[in-house]
DRENROVEX-440045 format. One record per atom (N, C-alpha, C): residue number from 1; residue in three letters; atom name; x, y, z. Coordinates in nm, 2 decimals. Each point is the difference from the previous one (the first is absolute). Layout:
// residues N
<pt><resi>NUM</resi><resn>Ala</resn><name>CA</name><east>X</east><north>Y</north><up>Z</up></pt>
...
END
This chain:
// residues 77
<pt><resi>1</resi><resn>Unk</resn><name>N</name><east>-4.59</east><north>20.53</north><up>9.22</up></pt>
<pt><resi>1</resi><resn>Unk</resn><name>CA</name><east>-0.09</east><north>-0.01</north><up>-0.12</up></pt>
<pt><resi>1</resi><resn>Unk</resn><name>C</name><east>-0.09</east><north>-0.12</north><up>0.02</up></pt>
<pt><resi>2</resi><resn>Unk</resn><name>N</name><east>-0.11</east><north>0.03</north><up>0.01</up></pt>
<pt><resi>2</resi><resn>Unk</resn><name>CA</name><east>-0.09</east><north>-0.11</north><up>-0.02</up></pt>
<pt><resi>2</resi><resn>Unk</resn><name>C</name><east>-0.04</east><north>-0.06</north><up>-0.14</up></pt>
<pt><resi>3</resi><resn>Unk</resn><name>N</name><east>0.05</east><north>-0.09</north><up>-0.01</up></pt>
<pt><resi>3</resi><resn>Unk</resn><name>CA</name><east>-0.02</east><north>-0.11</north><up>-0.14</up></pt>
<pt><resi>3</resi><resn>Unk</resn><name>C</name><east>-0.15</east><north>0.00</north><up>-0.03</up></pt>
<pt><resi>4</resi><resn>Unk</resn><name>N</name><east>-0.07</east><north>-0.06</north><up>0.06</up></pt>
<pt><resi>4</resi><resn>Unk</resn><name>CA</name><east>-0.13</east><north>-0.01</north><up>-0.02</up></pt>
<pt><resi>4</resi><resn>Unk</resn><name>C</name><east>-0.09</east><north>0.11</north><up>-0.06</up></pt>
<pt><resi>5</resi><resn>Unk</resn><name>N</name><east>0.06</east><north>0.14</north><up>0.04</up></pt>
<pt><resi>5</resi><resn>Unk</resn><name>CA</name><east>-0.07</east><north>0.12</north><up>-0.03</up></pt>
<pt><resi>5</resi><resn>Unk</resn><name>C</name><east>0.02</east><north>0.03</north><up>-0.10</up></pt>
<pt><resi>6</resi><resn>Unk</resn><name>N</name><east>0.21</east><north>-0.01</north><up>-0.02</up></pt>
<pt><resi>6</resi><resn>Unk</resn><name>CA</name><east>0.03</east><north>0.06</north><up>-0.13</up></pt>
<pt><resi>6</resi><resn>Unk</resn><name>C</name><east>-0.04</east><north>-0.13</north><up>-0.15</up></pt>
<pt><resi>7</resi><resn>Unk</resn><name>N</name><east>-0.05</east><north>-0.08</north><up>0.04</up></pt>
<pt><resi>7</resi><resn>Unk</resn><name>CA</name><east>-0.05</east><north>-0.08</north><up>-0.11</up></pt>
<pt><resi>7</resi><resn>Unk</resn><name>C</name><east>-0.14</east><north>-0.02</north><up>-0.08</up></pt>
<pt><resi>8</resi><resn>Unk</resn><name>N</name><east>-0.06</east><north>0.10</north><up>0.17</up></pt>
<pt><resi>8</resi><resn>Unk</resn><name>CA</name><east>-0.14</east><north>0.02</north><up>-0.03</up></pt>
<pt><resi>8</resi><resn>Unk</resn><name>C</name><east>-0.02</east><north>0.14</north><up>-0.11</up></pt>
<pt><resi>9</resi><resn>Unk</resn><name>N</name><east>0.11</east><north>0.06</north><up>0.04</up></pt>
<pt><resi>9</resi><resn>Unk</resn><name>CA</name><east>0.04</east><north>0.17</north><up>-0.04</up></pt>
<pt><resi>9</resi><resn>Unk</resn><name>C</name><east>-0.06</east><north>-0.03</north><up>-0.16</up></pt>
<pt><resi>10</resi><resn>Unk</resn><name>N</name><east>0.12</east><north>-0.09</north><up>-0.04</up></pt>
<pt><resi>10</resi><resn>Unk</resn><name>CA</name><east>0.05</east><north>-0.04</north><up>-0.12</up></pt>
<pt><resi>10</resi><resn>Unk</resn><name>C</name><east>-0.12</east><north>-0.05</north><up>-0.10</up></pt>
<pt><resi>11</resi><resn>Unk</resn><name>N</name><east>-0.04</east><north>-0.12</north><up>0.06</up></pt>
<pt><resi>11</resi><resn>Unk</resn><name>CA</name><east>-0.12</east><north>-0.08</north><up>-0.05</up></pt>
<pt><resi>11</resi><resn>Unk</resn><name>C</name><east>-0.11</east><north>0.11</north><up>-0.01</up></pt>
<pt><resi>12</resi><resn>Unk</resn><name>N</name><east>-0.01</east><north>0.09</north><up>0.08</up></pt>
<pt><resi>12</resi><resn>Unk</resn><name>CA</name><east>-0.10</east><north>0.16</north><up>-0.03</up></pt>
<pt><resi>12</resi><resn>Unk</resn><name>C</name><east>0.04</east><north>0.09</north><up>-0.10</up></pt>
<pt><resi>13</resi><resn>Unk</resn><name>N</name><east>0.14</east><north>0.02</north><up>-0.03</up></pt>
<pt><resi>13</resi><resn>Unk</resn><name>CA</name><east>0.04</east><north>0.08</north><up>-0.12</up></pt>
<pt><resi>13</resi><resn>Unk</resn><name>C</name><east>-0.01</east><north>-0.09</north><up>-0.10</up></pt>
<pt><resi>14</resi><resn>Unk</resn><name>N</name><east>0.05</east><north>-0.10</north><up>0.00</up></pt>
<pt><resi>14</resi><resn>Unk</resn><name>CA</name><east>-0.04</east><north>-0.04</north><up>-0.17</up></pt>
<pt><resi>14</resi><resn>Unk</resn><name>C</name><east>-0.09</east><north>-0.08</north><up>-0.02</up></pt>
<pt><resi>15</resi><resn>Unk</resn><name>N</name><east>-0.13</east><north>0.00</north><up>0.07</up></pt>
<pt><resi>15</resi><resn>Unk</resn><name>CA</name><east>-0.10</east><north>-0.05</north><up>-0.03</up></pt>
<pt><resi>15</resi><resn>Unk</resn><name>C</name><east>-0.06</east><north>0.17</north><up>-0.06</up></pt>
<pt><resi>16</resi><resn>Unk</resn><name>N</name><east>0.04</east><north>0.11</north><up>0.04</up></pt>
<pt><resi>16</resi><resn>Unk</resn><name>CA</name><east>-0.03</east><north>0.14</north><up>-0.09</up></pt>
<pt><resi>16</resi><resn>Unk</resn><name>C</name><east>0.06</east><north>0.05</north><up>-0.15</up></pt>
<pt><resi>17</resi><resn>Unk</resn><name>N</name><east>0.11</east><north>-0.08</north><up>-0.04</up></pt>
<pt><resi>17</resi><resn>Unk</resn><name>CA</name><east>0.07</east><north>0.05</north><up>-0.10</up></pt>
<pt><resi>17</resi><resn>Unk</resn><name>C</name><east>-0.07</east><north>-0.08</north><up>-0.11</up></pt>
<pt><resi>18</resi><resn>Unk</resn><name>N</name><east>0.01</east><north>0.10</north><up>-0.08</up></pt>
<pt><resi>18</resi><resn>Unk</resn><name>CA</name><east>-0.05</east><north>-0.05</north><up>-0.18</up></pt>
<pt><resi>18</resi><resn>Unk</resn><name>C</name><east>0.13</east><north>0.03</north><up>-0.08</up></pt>
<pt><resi>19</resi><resn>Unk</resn><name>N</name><east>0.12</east><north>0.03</north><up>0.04</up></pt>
<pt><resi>19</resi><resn>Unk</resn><name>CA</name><east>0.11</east><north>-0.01</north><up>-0.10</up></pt>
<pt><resi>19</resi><resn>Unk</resn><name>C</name><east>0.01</east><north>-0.16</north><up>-0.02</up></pt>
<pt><resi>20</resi><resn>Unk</resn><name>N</name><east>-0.01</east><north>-0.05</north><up>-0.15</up></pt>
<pt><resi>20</resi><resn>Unk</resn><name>CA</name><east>0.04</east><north>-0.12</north><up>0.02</up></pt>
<pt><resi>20</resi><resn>Unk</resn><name>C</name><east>0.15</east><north>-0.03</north><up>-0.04</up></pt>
<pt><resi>21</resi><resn>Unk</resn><name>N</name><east>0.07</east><north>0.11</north><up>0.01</up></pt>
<pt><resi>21</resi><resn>Unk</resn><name>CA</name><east>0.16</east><north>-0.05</north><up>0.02</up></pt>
<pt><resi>21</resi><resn>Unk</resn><name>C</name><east>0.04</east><north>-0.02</north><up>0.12</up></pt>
<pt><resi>22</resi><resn>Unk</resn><name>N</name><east>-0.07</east><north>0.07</north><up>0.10</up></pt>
<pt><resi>22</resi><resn>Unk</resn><name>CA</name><east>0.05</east><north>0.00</north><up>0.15</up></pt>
<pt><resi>22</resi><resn>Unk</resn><name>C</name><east>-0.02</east><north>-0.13</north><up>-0.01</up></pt>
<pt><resi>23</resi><resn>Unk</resn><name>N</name><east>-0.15</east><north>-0.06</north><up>-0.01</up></pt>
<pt><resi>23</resi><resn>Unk</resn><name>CA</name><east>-0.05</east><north>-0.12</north><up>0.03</up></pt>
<pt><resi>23</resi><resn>Unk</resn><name>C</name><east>0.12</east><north>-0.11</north><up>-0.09</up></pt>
<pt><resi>24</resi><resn>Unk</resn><name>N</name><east>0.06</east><north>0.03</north><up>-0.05</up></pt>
<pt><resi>24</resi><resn>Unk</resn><name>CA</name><east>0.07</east><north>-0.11</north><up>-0.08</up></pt>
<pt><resi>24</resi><resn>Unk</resn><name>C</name><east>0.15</east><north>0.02</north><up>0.03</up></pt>
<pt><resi>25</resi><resn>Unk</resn><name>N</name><east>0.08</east><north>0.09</north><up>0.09</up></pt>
<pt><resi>25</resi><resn>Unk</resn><name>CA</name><east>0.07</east><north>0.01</north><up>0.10</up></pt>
<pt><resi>25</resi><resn>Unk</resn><name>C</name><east>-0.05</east><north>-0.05</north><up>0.10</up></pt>
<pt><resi>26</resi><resn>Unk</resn><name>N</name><east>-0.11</east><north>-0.04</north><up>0.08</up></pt>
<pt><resi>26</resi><resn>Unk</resn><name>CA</name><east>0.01</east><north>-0.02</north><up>0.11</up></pt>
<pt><resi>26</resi><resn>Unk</resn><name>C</name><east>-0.05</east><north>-0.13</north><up>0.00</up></pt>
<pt><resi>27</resi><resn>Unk</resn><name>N</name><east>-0.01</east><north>-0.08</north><up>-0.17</up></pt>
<pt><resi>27</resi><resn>Unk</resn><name>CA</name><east>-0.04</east><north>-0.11</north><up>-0.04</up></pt>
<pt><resi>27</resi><resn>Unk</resn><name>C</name><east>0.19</east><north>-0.05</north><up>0.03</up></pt>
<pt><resi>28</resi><resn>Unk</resn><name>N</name><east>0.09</east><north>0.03</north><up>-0.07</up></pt>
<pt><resi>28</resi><resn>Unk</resn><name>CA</name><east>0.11</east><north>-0.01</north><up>-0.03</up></pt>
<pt><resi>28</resi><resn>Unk</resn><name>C</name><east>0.07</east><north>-0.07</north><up>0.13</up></pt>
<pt><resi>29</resi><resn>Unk</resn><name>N</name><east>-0.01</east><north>0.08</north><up>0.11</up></pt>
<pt><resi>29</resi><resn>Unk</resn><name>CA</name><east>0.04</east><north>0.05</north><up>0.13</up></pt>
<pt><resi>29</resi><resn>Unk</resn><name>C</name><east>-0.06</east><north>-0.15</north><up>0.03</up></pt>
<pt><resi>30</resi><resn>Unk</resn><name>N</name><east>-0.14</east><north>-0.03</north><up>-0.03</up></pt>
<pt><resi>30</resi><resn>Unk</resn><name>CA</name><east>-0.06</east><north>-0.09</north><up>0.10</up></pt>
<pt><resi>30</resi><resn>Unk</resn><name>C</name><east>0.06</east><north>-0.17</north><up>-0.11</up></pt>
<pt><resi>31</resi><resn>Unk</resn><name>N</name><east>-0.03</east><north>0.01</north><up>-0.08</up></pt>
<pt><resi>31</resi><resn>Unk</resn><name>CA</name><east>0.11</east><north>-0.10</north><up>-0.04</up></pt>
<pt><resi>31</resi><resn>Unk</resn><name>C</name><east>0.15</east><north>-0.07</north><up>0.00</up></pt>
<pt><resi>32</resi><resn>Unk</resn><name>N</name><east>0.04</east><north>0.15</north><up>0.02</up></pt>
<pt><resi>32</resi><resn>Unk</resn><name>CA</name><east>0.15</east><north>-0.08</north><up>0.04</up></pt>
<pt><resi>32</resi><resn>Unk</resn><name>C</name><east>0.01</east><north>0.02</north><up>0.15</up></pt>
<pt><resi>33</resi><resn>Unk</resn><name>N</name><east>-0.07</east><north>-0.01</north><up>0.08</up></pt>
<pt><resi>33</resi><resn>Unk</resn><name>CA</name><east>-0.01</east><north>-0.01</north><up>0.12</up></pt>
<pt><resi>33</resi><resn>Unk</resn><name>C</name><east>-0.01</east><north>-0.17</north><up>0.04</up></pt>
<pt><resi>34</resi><resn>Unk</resn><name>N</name><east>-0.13</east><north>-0.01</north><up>-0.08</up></pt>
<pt><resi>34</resi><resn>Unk</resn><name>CA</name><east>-0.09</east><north>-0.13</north><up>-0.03</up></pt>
<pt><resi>34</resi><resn>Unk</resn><name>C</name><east>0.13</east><north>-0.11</north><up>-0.06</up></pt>
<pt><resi>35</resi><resn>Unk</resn><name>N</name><east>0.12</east><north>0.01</north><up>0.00</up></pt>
<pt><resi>35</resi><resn>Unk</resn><name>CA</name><east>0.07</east><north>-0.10</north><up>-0.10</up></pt>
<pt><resi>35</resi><resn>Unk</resn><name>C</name><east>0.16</east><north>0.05</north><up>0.08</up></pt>
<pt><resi>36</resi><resn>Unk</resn><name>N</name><east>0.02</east><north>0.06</north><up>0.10</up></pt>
<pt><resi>36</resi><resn>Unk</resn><name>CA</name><east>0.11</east><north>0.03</north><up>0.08</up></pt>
<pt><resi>36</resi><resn>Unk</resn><name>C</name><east>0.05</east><north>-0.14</north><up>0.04</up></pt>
<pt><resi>37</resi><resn>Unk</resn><name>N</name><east>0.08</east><north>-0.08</north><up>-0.01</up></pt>
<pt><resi>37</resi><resn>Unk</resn><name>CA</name><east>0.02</east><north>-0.13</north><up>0.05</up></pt>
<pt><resi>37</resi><resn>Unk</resn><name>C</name><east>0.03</east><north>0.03</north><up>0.15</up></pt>
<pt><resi>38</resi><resn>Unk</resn><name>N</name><east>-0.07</east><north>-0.15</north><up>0.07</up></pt>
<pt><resi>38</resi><resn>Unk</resn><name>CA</name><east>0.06</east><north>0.02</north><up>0.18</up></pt>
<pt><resi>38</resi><resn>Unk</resn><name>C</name><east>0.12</east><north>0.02</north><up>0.00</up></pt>
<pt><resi>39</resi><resn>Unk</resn><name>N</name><east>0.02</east><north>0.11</north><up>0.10</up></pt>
<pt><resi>39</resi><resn>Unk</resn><name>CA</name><east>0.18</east><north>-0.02</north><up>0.00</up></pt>
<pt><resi>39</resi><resn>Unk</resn><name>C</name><east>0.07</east><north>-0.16</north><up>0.06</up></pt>
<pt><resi>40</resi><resn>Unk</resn><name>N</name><east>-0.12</east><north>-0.07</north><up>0.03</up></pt>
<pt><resi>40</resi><resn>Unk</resn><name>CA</name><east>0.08</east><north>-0.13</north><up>0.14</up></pt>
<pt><resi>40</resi><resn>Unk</resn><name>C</name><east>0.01</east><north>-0.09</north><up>-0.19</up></pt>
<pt><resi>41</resi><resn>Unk</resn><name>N</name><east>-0.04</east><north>0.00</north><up>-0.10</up></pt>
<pt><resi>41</resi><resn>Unk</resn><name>CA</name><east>0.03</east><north>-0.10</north><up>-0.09</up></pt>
<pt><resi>41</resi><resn>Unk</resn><name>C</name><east>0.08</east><north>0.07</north><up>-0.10</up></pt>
<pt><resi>42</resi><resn>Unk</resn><name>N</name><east>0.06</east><north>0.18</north><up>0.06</up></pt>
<pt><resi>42</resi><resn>Unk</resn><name>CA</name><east>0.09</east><north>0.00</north><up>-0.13</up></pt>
<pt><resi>42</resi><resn>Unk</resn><name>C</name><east>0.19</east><north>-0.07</north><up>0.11</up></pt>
<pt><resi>43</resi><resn>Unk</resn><name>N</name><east>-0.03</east><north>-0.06</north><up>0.12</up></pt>
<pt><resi>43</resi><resn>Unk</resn><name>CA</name><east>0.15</east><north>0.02</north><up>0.06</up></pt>
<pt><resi>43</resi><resn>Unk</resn><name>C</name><east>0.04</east><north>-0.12</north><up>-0.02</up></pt>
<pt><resi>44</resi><resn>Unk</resn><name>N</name><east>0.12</east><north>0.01</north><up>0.07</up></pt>
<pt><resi>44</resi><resn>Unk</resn><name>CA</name><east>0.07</east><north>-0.16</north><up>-0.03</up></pt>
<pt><resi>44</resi><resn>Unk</resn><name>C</name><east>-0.03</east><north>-0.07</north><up>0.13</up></pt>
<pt><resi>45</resi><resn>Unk</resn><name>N</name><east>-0.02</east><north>-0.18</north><up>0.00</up></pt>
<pt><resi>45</resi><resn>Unk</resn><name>CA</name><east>-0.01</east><north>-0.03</north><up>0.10</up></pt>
<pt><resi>45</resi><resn>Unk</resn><name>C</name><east>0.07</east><north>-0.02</north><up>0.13</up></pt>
<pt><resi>46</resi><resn>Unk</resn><name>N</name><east>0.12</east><north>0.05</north><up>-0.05</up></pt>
<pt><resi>46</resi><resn>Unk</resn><name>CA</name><east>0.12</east><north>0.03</north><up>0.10</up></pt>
<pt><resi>46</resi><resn>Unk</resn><name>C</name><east>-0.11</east><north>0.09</north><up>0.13</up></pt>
<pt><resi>47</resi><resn>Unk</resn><name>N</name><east>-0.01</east><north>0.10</north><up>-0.07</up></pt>
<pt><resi>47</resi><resn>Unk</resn><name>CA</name><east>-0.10</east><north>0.10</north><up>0.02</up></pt>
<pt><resi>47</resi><resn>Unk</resn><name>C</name><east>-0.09</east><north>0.03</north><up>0.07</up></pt>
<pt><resi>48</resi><resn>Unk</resn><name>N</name><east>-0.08</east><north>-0.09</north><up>-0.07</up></pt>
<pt><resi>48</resi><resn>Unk</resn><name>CA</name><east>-0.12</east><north>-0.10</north><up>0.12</up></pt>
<pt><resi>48</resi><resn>Unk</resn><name>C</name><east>0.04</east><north>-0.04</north><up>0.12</up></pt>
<pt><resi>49</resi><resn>Unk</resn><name>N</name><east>0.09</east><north>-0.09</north><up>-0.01</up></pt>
<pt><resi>49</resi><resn>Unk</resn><name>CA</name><east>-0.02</east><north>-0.11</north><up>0.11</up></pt>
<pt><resi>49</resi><resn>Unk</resn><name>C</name><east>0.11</east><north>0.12</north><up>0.08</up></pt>
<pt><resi>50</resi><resn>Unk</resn><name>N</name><east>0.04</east><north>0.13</north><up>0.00</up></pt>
<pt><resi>50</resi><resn>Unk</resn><name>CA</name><east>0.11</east><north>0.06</north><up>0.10</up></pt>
<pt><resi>50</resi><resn>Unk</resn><name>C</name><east>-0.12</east><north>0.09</north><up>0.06</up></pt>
<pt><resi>51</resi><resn>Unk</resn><name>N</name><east>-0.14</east><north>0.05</north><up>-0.06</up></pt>
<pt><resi>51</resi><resn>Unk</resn><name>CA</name><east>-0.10</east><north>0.01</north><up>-0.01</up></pt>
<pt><resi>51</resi><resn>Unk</resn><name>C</name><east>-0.06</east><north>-0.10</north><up>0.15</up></pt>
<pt><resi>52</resi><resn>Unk</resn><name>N</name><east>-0.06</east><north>-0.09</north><up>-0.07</up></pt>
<pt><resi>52</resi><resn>Unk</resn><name>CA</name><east>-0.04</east><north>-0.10</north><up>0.10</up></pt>
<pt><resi>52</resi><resn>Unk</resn><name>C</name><east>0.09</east><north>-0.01</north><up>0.13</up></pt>
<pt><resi>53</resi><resn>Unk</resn><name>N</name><east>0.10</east><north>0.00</north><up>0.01</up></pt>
<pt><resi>53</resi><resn>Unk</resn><name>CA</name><east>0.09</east><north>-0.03</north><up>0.09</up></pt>
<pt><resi>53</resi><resn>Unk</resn><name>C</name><east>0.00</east><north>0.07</north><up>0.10</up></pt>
<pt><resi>54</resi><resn>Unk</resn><name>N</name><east>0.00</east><north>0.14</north><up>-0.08</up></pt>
<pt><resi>54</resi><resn>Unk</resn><name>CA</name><east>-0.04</east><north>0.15</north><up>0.08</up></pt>
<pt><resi>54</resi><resn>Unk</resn><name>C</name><east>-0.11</east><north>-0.04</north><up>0.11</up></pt>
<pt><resi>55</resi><resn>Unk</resn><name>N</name><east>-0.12</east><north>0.04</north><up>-0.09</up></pt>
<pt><resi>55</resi><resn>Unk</resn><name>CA</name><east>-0.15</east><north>-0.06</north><up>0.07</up></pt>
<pt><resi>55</resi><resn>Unk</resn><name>C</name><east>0.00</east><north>-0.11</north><up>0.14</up></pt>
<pt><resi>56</resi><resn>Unk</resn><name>N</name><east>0.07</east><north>-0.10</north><up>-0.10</up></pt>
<pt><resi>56</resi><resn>Unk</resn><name>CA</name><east>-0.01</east><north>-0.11</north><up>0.11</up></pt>
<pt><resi>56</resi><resn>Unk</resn><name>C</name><east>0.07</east><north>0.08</north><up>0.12</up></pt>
<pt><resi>57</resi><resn>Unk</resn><name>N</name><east>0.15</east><north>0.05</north><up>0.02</up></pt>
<pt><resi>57</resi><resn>Unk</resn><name>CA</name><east>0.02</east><north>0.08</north><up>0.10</up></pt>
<pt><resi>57</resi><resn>Unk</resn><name>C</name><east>-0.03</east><north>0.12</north><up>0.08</up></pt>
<pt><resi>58</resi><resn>Unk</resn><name>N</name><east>-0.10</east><north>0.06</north><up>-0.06</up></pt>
<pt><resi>58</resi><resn>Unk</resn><name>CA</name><east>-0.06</east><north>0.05</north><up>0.04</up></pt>
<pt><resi>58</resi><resn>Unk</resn><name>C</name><east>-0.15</east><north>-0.07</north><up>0.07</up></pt>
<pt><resi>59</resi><resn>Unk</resn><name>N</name><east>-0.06</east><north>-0.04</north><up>0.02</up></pt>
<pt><resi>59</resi><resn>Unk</resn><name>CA</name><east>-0.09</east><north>-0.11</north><up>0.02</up></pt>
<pt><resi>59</resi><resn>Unk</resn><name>C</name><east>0.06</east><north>-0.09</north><up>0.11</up></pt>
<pt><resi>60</resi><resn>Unk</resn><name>N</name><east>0.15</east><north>-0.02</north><up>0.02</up></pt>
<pt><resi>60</resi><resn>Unk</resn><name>CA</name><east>0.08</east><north>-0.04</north><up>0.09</up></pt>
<pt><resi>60</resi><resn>Unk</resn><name>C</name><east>0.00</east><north>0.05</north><up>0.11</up></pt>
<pt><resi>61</resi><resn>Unk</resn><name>N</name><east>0.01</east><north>0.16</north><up>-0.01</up></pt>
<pt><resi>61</resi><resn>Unk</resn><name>CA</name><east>0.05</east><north>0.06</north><up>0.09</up></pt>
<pt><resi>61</resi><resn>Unk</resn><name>C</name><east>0.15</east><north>0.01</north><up>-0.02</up></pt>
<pt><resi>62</resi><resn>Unk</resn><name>N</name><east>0.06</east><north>-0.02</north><up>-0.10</up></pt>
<pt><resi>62</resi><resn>Unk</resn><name>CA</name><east>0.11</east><north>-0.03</north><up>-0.05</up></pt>
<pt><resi>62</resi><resn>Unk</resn><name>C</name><east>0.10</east><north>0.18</north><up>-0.07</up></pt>
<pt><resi>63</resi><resn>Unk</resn><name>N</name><east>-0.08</east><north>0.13</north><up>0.09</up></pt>
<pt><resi>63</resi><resn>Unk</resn><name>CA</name><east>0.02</east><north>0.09</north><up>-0.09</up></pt>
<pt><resi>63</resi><resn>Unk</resn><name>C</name><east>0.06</east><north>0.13</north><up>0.14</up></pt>
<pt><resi>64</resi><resn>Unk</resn><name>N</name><east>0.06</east><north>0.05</north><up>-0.05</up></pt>
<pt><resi>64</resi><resn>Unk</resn><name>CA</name><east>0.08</east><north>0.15</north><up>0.09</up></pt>
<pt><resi>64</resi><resn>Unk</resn><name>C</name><east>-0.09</east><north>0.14</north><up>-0.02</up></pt>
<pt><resi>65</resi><resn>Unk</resn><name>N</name><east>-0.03</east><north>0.08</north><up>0.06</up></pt>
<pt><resi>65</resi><resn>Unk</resn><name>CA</name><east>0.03</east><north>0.09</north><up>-0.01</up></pt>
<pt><resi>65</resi><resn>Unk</resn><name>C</name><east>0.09</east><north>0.10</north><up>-0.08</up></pt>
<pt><resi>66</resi><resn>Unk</resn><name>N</name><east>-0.07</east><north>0.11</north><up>-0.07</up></pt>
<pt><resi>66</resi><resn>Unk</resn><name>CA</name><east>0.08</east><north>0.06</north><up>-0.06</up></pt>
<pt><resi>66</resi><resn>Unk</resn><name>C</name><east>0.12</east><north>0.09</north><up>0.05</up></pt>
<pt><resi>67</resi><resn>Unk</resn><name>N</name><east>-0.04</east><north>0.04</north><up>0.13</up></pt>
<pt><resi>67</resi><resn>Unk</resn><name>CA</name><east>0.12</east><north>0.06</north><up>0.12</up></pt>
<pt><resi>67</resi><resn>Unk</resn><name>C</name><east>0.12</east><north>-0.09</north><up>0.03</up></pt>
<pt><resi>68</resi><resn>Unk</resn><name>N</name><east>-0.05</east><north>-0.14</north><up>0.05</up></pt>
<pt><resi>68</resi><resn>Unk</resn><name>CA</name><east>0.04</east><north>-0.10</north><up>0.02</up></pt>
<pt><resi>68</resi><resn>Unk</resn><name>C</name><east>0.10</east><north>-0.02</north><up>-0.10</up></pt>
<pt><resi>69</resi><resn>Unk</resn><name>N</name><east>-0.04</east><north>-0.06</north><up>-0.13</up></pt>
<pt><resi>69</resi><resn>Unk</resn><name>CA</name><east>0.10</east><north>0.00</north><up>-0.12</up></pt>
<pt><resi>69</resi><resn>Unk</resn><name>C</name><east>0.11</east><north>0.13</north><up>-0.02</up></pt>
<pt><resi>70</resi><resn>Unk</resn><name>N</name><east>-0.05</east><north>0.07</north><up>0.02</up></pt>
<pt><resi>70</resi><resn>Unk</resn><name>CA</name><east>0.07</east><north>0.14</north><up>-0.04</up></pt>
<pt><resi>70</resi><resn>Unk</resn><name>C</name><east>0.14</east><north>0.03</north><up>0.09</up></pt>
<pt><resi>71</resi><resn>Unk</resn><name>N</name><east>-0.04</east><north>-0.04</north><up>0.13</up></pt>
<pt><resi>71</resi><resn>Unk</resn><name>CA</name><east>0.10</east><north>-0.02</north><up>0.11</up></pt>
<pt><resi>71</resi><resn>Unk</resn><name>C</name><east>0.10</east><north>-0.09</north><up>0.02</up></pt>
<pt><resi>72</resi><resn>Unk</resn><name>N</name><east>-0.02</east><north>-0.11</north><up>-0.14</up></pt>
<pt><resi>72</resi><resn>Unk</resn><name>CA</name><east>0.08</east><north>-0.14</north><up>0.00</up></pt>
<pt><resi>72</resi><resn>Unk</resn><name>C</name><east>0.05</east><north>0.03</north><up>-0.10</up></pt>
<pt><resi>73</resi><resn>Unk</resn><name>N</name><east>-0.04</east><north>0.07</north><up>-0.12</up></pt>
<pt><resi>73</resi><resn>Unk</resn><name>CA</name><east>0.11</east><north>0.04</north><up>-0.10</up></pt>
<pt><resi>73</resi><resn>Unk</resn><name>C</name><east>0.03</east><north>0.12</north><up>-0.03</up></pt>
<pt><resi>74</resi><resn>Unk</resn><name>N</name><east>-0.02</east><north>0.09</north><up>0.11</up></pt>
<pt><resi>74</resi><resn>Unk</resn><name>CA</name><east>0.06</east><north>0.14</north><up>-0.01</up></pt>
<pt><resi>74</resi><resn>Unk</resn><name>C</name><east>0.12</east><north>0.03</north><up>-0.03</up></pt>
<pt><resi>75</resi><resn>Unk</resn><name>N</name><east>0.09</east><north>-0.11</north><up>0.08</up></pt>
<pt><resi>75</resi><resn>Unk</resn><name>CA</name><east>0.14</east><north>0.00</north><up>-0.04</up></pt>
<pt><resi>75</resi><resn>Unk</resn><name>C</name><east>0.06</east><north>-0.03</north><up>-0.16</up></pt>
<pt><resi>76</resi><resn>Unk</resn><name>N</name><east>-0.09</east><north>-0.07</north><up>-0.05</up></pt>
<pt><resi>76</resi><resn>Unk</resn><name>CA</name><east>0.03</east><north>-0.02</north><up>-0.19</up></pt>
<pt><resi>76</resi><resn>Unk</resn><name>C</name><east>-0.01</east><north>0.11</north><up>-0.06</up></pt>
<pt><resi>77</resi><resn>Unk</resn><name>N</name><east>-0.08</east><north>0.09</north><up>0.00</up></pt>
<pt><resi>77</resi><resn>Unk</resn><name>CA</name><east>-0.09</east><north>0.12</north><up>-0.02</up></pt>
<pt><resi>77</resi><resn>Unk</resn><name>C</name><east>0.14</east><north>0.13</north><up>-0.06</up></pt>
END
């Protein structure tokens, strides 16, 4: 799927519609979109910083393979 297209699609169909209910659904849609809080300030900072810790490890070089991993705790499994 190309994003860019299917947005162009979009912005082409409802620049055609004269329902003005559609238009006040897709007013609705675009407001509570517009007020979605970031997910990074609904978590706890426990959260964050295991978050950060990640990153930093990865950035490290500090990270396995998912074969790798899978091979070291097959036996828990």
């Amino acid at each position: 799927m190309n994003i860019q297209l299917e947005k162009l699609g979009l912005i082409e169909w409802i620049s055609k519609i004269n329902d003005s209910s559609i238009i006040e659904k897709i007013r609705k849609i675009h407001d509570e979109y517009a007020v979605t809080p970031n997910w990074w300030d609904e978590i706890s900072r426990q959260e964050k910083e295991s978050i950060k810790r990640g990153l930093k490890d990865i950035a490290e070089g500090k990270v396995h393979i998912h074969e790798t991993a899978k091979q070291v705790y097959e036996k828990y499994l």
